[in-house]
VEXBA-20207 format. One record per residue (C-alpha): residue number from 0; residue in three letters; y negated, z negated, x negated. Coordinates in pm, 1 decimal. Last residue first. Example, Ala and Ser with C-alpha at 12.3 -4.5 7.8 and 13.67 -1.06 7.14 Angstrom:
% VEXBA-20207
{nr: 1	rest: ser	Y: 106.0	Z: -714.0	X: -1367.0};
{nr: 0	rest: ala	Y: 450.0	Z: -780.0	X: -1230.0};
END
This chain:
% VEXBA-20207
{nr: 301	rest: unk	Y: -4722.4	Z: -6001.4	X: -3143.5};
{nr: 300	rest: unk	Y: -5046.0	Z: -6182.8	X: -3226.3};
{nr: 299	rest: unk	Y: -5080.3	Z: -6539.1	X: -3360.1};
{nr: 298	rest: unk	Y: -5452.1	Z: -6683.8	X: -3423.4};
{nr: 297	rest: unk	Y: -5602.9	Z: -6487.8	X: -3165.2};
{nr: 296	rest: unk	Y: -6016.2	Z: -6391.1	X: -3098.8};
{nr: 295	rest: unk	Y: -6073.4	Z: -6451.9	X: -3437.3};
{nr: 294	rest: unk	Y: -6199.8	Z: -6111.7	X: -3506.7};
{nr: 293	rest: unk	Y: -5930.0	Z: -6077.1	X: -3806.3};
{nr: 292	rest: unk	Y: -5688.2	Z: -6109.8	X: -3560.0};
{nr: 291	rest: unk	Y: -5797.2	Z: -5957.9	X: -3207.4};
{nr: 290	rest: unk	Y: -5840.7	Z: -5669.3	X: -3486.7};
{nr: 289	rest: unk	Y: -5460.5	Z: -5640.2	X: -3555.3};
{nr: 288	rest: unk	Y: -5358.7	Z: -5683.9	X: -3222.8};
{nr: 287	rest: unk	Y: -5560.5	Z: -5382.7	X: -3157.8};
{nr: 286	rest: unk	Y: -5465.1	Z: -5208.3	X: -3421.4};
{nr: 285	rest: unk	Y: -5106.8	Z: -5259.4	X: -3382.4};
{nr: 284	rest: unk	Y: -5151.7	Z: -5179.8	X: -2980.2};
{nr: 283	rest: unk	Y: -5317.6	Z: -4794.6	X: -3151.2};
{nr: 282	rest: unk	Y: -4990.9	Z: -4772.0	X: -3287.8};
{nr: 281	rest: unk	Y: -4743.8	Z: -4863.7	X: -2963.8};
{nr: 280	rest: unk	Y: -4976.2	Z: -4666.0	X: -2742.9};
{nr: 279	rest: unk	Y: -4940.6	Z: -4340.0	X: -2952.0};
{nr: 278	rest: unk	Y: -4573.3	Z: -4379.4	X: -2974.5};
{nr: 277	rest: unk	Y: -4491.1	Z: -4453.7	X: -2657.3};
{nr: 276	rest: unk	Y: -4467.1	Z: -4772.4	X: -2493.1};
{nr: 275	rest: unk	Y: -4298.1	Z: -4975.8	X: -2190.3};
{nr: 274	rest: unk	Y: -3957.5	Z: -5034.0	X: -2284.3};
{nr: 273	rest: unk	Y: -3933.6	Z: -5049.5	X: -2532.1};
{nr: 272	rest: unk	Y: -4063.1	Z: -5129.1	X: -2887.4};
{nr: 271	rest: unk	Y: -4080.1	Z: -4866.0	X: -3126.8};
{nr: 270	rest: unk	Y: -3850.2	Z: -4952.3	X: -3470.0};
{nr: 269	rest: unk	Y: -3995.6	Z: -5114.7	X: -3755.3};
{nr: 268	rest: unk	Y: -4215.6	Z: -5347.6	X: -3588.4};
{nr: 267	rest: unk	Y: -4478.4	Z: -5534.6	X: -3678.2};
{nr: 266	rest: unk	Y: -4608.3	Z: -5911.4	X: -3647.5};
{nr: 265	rest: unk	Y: -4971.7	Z: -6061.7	X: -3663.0};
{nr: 264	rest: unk	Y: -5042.8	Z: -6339.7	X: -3790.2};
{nr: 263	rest: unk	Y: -5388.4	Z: -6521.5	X: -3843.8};
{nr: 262	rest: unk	Y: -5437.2	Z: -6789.3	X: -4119.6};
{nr: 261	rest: unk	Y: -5465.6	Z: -7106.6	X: -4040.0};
{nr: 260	rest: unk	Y: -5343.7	Z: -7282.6	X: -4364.6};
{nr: 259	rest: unk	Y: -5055.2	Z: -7455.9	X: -4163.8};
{nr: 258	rest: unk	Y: -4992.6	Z: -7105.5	X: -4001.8};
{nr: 257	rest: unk	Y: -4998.9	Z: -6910.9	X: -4319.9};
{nr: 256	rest: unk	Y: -4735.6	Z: -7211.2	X: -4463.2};
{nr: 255	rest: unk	Y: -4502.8	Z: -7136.6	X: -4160.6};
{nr: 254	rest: unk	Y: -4510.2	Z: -6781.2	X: -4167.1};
{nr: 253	rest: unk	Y: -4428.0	Z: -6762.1	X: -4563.8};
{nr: 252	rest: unk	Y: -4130.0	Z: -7023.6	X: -4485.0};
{nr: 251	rest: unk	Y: -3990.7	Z: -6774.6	X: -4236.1};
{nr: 250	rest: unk	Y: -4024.9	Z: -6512.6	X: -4440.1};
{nr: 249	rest: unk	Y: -3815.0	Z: -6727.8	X: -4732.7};
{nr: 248	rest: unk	Y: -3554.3	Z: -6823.9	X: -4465.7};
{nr: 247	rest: unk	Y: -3499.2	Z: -6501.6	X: -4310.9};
{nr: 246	rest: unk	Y: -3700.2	Z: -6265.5	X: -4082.3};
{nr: 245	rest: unk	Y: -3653.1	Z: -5857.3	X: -4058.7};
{nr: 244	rest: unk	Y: -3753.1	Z: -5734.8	X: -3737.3};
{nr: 243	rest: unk	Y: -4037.8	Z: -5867.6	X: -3669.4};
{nr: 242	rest: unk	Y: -4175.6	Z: -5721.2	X: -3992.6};
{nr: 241	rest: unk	Y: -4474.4	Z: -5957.9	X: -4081.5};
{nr: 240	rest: unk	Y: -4831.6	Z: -5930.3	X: -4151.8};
{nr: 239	rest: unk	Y: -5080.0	Z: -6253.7	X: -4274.9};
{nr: 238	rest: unk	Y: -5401.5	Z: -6185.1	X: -4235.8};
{nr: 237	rest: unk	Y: -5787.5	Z: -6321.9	X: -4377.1};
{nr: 236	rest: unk	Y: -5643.1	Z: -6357.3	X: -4718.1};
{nr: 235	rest: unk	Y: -5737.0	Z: -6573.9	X: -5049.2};
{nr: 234	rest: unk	Y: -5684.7	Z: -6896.4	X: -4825.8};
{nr: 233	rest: unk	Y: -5586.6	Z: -7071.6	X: -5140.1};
{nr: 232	rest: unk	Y: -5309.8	Z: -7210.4	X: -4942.2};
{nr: 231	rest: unk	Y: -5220.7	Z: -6904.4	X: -4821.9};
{nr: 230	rest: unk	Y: -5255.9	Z: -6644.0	X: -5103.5};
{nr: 229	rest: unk	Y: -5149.6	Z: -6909.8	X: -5315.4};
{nr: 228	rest: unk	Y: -4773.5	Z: -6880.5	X: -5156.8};
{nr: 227	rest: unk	Y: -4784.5	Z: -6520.5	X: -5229.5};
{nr: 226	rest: unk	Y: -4864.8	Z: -6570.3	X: -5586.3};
{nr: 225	rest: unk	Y: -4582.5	Z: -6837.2	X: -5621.9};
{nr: 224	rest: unk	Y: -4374.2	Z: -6601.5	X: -5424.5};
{nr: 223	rest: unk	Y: -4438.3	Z: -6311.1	X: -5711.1};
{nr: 222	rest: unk	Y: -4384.1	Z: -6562.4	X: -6020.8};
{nr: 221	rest: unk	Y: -4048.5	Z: -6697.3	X: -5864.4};
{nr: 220	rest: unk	Y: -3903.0	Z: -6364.8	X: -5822.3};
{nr: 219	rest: unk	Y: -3780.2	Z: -6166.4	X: -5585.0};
{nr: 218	rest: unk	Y: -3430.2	Z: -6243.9	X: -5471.0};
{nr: 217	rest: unk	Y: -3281.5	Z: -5886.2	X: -5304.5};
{nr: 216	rest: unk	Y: -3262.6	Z: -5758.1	X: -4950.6};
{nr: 215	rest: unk	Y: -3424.0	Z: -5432.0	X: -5014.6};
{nr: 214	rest: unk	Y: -3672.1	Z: -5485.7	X: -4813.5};
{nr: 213	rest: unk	Y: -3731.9	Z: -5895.1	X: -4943.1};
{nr: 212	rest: unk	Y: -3741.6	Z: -5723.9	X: -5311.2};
{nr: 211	rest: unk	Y: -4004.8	Z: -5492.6	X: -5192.0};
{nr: 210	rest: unk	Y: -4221.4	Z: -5669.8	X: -5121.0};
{nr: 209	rest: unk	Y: -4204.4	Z: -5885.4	X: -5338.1};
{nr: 208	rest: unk	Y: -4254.8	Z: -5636.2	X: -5671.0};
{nr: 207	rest: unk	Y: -4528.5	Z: -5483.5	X: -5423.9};
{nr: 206	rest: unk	Y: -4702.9	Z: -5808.5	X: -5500.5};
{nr: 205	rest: unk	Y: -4920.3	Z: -5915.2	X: -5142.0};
{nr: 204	rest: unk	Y: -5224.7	Z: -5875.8	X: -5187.9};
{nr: 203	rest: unk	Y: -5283.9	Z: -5559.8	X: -4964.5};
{nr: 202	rest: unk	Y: -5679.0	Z: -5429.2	X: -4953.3};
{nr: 201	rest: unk	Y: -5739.7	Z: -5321.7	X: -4597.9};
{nr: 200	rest: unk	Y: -5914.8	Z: -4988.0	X: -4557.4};
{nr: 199	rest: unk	Y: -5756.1	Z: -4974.0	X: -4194.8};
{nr: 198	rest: unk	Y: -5563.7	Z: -4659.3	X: -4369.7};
{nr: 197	rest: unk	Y: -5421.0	Z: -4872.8	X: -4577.1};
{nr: 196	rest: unk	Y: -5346.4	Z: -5135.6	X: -4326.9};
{nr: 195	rest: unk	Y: -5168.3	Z: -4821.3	X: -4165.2};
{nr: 194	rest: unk	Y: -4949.0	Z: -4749.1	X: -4483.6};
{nr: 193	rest: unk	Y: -4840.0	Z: -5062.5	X: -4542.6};
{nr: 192	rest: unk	Y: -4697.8	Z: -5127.2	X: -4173.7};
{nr: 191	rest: unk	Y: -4366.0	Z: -5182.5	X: -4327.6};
{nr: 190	rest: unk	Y: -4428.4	Z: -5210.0	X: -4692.5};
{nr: 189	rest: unk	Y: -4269.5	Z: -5614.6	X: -4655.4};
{nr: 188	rest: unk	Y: -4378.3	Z: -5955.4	X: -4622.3};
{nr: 187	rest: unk	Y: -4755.8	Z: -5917.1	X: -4592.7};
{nr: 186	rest: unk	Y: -5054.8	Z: -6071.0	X: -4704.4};
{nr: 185	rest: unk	Y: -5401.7	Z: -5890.2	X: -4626.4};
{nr: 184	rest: unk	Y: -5778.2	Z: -5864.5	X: -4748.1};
{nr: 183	rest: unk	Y: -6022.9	Z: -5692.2	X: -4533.5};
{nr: 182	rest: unk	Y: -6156.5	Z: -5404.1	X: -4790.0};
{nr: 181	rest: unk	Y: -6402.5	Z: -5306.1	X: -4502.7};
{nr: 180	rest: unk	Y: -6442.2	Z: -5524.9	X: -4133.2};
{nr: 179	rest: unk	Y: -6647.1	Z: -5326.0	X: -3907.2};
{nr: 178	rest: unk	Y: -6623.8	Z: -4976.3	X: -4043.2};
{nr: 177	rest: unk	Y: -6221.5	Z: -4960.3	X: -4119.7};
{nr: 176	rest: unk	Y: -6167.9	Z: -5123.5	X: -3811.2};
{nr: 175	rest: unk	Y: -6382.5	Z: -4875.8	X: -3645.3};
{nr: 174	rest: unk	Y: -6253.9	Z: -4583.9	X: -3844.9};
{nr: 173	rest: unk	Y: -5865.1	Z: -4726.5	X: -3725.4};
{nr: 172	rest: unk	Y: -5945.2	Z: -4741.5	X: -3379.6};
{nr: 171	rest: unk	Y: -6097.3	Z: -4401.6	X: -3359.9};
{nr: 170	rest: unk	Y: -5736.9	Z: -4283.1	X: -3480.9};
{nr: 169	rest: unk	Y: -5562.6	Z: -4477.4	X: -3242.0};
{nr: 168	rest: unk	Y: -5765.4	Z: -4326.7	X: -2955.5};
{nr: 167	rest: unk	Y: -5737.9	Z: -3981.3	X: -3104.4};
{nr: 166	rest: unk	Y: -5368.2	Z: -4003.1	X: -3070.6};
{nr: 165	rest: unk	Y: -5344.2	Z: -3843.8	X: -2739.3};
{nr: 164	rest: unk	Y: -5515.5	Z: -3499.9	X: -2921.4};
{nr: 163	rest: unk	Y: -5153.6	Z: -3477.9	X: -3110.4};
{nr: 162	rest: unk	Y: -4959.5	Z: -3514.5	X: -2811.2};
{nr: 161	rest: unk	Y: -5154.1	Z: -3234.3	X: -2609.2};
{nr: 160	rest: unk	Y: -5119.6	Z: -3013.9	X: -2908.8};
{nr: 159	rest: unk	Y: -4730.8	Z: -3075.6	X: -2952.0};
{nr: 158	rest: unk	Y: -4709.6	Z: -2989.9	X: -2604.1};
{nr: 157	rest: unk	Y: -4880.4	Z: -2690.9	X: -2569.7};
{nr: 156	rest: unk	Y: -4671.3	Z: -2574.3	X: -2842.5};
{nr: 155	rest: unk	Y: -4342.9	Z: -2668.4	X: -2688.8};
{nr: 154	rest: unk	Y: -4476.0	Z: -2519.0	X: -2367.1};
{nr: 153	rest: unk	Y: -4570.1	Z: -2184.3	X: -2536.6};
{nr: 152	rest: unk	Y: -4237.4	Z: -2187.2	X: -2708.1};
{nr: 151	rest: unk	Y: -4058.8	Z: -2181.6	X: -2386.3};
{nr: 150	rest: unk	Y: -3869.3	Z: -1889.8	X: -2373.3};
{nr: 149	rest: unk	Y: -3788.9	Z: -1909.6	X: -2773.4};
{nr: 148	rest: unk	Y: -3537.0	Z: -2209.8	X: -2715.9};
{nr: 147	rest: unk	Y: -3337.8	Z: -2312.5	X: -3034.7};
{nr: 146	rest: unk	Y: -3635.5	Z: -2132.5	X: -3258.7};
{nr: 145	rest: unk	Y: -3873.1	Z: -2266.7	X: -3010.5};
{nr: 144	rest: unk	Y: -3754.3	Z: -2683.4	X: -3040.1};
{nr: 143	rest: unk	Y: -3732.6	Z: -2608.1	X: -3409.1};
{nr: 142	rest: unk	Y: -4121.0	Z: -2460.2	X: -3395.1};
{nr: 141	rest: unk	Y: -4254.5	Z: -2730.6	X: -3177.5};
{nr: 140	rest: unk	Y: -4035.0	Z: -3016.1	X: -3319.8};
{nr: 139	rest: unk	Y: -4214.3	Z: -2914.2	X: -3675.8};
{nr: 138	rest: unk	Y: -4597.6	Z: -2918.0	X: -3505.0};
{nr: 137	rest: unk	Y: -4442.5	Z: -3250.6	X: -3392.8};
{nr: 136	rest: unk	Y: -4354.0	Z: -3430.8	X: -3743.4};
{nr: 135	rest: unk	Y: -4681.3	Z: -3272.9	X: -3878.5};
{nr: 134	rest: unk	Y: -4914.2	Z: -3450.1	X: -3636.7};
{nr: 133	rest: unk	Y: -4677.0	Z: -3746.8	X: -3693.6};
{nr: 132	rest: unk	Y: -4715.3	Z: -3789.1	X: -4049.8};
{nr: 131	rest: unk	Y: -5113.2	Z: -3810.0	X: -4072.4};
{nr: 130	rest: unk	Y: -5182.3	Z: -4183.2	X: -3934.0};
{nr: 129	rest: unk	Y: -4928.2	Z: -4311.7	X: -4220.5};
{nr: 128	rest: unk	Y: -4733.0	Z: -4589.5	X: -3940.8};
{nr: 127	rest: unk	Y: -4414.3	Z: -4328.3	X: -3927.6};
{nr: 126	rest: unk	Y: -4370.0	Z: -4301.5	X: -4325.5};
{nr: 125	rest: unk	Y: -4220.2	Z: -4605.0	X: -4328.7};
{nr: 124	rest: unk	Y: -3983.7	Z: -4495.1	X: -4700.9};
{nr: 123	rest: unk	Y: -4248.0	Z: -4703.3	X: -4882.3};
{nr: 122	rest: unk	Y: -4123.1	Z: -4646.2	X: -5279.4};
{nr: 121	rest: unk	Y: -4173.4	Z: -4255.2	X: -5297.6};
{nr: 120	rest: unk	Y: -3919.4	Z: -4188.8	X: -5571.9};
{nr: 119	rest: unk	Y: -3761.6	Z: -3952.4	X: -5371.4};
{nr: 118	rest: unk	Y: -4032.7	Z: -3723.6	X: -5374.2};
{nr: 117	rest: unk	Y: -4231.6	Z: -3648.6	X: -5061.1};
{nr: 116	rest: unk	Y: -4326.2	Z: -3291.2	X: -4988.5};
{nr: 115	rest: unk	Y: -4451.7	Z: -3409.4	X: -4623.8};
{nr: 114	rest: unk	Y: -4184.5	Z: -3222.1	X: -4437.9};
{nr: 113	rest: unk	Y: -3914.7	Z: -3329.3	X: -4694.4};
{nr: 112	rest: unk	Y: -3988.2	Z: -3686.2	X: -4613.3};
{nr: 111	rest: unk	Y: -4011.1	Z: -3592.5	X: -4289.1};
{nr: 110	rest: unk	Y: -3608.9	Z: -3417.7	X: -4255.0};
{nr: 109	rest: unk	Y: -3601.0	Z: -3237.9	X: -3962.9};
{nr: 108	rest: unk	Y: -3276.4	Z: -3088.3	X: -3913.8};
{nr: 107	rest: unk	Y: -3169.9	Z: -2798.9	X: -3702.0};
{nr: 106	rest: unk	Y: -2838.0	Z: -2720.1	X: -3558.4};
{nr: 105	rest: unk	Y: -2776.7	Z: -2346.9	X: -3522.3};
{nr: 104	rest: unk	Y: -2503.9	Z: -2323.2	X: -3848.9};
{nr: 103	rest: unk	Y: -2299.6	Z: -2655.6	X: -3762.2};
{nr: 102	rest: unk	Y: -2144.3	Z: -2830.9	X: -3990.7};
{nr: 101	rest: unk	Y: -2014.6	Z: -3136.9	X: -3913.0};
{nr: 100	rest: unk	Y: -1909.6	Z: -3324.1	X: -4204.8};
{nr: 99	rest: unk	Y: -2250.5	Z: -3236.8	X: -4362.3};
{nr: 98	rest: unk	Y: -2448.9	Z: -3382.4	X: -4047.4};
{nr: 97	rest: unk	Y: -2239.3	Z: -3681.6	X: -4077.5};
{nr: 96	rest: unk	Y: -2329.3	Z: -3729.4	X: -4460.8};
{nr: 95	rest: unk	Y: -2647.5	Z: -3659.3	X: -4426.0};
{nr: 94	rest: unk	Y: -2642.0	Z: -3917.7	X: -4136.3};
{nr: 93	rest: unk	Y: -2640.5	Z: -4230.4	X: -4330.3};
{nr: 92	rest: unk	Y: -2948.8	Z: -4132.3	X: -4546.0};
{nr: 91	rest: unk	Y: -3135.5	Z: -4272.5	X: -4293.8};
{nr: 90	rest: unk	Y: -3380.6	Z: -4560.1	X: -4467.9};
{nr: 89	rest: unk	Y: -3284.1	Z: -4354.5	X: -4785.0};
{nr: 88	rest: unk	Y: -3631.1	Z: -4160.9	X: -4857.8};
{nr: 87	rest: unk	Y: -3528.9	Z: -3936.8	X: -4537.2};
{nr: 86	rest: unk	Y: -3690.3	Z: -4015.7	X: -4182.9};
{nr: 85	rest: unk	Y: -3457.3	Z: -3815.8	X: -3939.2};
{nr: 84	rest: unk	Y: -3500.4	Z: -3553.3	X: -3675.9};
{nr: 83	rest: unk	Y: -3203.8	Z: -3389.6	X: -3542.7};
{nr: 82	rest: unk	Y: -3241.7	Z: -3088.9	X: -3358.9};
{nr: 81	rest: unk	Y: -2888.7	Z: -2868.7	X: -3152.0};
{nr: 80	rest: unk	Y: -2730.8	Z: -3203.1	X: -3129.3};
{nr: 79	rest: unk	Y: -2334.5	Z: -3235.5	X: -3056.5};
{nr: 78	rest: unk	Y: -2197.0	Z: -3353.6	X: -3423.7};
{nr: 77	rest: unk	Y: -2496.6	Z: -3592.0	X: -3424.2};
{nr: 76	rest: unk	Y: -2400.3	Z: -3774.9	X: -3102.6};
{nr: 75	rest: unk	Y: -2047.6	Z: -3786.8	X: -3195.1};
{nr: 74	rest: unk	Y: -2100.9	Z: -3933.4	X: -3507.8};
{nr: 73	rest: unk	Y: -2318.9	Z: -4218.3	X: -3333.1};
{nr: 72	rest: unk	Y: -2035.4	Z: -4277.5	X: -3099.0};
{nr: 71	rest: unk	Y: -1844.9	Z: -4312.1	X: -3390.5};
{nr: 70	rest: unk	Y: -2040.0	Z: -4597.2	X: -3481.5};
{nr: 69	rest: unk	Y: -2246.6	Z: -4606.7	X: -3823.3};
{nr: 68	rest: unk	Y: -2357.8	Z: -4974.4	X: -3951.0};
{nr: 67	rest: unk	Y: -2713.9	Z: -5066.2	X: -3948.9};
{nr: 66	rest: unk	Y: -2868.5	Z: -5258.9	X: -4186.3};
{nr: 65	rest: unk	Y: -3161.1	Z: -5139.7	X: -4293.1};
{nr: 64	rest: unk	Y: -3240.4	Z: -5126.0	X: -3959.5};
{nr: 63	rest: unk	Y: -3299.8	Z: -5516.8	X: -3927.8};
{nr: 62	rest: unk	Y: -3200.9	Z: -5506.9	X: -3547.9};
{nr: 61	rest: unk	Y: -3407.3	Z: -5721.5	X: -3272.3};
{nr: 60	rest: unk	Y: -3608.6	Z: -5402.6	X: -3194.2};
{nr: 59	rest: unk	Y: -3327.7	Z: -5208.0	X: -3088.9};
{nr: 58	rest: unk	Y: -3371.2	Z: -4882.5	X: -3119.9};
{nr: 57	rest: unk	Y: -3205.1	Z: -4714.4	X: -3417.1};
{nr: 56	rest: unk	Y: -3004.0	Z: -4414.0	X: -3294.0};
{nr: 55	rest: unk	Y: -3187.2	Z: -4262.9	X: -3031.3};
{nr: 54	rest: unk	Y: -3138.8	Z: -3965.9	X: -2774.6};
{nr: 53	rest: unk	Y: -3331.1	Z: -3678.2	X: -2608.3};
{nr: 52	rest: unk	Y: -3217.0	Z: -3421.0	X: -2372.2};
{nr: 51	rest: unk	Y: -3486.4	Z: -3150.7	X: -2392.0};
{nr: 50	rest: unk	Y: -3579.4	Z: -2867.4	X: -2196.0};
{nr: 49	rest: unk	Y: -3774.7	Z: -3169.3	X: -1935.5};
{nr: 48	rest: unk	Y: -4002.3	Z: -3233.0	X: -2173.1};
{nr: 47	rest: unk	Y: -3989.8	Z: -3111.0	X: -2522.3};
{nr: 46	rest: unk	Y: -4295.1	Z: -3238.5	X: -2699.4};
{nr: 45	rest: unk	Y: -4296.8	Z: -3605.9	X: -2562.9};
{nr: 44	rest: unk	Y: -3924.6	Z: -3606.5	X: -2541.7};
{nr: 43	rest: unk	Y: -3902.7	Z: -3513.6	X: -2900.0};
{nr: 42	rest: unk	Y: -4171.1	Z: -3733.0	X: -3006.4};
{nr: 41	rest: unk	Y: -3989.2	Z: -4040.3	X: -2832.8};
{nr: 40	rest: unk	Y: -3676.9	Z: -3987.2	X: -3023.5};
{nr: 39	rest: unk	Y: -3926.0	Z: -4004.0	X: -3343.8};
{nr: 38	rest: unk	Y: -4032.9	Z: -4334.2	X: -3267.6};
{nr: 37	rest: unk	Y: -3677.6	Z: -4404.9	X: -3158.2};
{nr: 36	rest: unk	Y: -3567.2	Z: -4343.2	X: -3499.8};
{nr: 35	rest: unk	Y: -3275.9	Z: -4136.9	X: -3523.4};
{nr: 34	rest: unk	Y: -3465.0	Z: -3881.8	X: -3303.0};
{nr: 33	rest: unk	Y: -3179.3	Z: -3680.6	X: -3131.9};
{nr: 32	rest: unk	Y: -3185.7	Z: -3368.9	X: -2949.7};
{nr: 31	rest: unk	Y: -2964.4	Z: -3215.9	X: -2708.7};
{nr: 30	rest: unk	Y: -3151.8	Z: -2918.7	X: -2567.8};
{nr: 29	rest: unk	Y: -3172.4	Z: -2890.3	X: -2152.3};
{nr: 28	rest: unk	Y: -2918.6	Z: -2635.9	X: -1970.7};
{nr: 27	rest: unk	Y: -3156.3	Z: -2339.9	X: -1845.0};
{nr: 26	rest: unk	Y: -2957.2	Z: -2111.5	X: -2075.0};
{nr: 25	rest: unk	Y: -2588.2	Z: -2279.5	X: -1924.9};
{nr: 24	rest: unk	Y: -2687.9	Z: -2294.5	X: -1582.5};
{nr: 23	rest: unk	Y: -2792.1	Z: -1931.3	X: -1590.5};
{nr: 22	rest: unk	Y: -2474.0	Z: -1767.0	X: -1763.3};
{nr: 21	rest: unk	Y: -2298.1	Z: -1969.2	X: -1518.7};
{nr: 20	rest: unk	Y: -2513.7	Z: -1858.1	X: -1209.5};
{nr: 19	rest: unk	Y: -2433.6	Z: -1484.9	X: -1406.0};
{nr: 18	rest: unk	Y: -2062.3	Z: -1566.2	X: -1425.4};
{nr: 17	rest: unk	Y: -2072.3	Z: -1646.2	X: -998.8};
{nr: 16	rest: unk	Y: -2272.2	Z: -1337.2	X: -928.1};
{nr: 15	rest: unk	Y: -2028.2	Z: -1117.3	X: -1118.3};
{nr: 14	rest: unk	Y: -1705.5	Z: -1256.4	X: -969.4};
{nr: 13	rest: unk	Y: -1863.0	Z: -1239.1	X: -602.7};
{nr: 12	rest: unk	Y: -1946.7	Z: -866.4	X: -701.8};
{nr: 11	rest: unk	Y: -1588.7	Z: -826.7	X: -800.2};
{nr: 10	rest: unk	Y: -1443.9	Z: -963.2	X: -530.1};
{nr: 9	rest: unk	Y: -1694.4	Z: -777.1	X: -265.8};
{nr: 8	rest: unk	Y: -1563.8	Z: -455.1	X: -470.9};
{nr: 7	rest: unk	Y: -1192.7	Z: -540.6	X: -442.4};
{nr: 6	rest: unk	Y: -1285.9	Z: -627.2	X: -55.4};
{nr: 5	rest: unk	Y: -1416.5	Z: -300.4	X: -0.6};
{nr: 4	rest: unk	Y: -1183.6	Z: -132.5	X: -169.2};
{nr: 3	rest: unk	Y: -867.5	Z: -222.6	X: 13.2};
{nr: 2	rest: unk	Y: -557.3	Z: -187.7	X: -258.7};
{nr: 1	rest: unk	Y: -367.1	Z: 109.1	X: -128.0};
{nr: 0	rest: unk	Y: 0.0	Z: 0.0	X: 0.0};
END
């Protein structure tokens, strides 16, 4: 019996329509991305919108990321993202070794540390609180974002314009700082915010011998926490900064002994607090917390 051609040709119309829906669902199905900073997570949202699925690694606040541990649900979501954005300068260098284990010829990798032409030797791997890294961090989500998805490259663009302007208020708020209280001195614990009390035009007592010994988890020496110490009691400094994220008994001991000398604190992150903030409110909220500080207007700020 002849086949009936009118329902072979309905079939294979039916067949056609349904691939091309497929063919559709799958082009307008969003990028997976992952920021493993959630600073850098929240960049990729920011720029990609809704053509982006966006994840973070390191996002608990509570969390010393220095040390954090690899998961395999970690692996997994690096082995599946089309754009990975890391920091580089060994805060991340954890995923290299994923990303090399899982090749995969269309996934892009933003590295900042090679963005900004950084060597390795550059000894404050935060690059994220230096007021010009981010500009560059989205111009390069723009352009990886478009060479995964080239139909929307004038909304990635558009976007990483619109979140650059949004950080004029935190940029304002630095040149006033900078204006109203110059060459402010500071004590710190660690390099974290190092980089944006620079940029304040703050002058950093605080040994970078120290500082870097309680990053890296080692002893520092008895000379450079005498000198700290003298900071406080001496009341050489007008601010005391802290990572929030990284307290033991020596930084704990540092906070007391600013606090008995009444000197203002003010705590940092390393990682973007949630809920609640994006990047450009959680900097220019530094600042601010920051002045309240030095103004006198609060003695402990967080």
């Amino acid at each position: 019996m002849p086949p009936n051609t009118t329902t072979s040709r309905r079939a294979a119309i039916g067949l056609a329509l349904t691939l091309a829906g497929l063919s559709q669902a799958r082009a307008a199905a969003p990028i997976r991305a992952l920021g493993l900073e959630n600073q850098y997570a929240d960049v990729i949202r920011q720029i990609g919108g809704r053509y982006v699925t966006v994840g973070a690694v390191e996002s608990n606040p509570n969390v010393d990321p220095h040390e954090f541990e690899v998961s395999p649900k970690v692996a997994r979501q690096i082995a599946r993202a089309a754009l990975v954005v890391e920091n580089g300068l060994g805060y991340d260098n954890w995923a290299d070794k994923i990303i090399a284990a899982v090749p995969n010829p269309q996934r892009r990798v933003i590295d900042v540390q090679h963005l900004l032409g950084l060597p390795d030797s550059t000894p404050n791997p935060h690059l994220w609180y230096a007021p010009a890294t981010m500009p560059k961090v989205a111009q390069a989500i723009a352009a990886a974002l478009t060479g995964i998805d080239p139909a929307h490259a004038a909304t990635f663009h558009a976007n990483a314009q619109r979140f650059i302007a949004a950080l004029a208020p935190w940029n304002a708020a630095i040149a006033a700082f900078k204006a109203r209280y110059p060459a402010t001195p500071v004590a710190v614990t660690e390099p974290v915010a190092d980089a944006l009390l620079q940029a304040l035009g703050m002058r950093i007592e605080t040994p970078f011998t120290l500082q870097a010994a309680i990053m890296n988890g080692t002893d520092p020496s008895p000379q450079d926490v005498a000198t700290q110490n003298a900071l406080f009691t001496g009341h050489k400094v007008k601010l005391f900064v802290y990572n929030q994220q990284v307290t033991d008994p020596l930084t704990t001991a540092f906070l007391d002994l600013a606090r008995r000398n009444h000197i203002p604190v003010v705590g940092v992150y390393e990682t973007m607090p949630t809920p609640g903030y994006t990047y450009q409110s959680w900097m220019l909220a530094e600042v601010q917390a920051m002045q309240r500080a030095v103004s006198g207007r609060a003695m402990v700020t967080k």
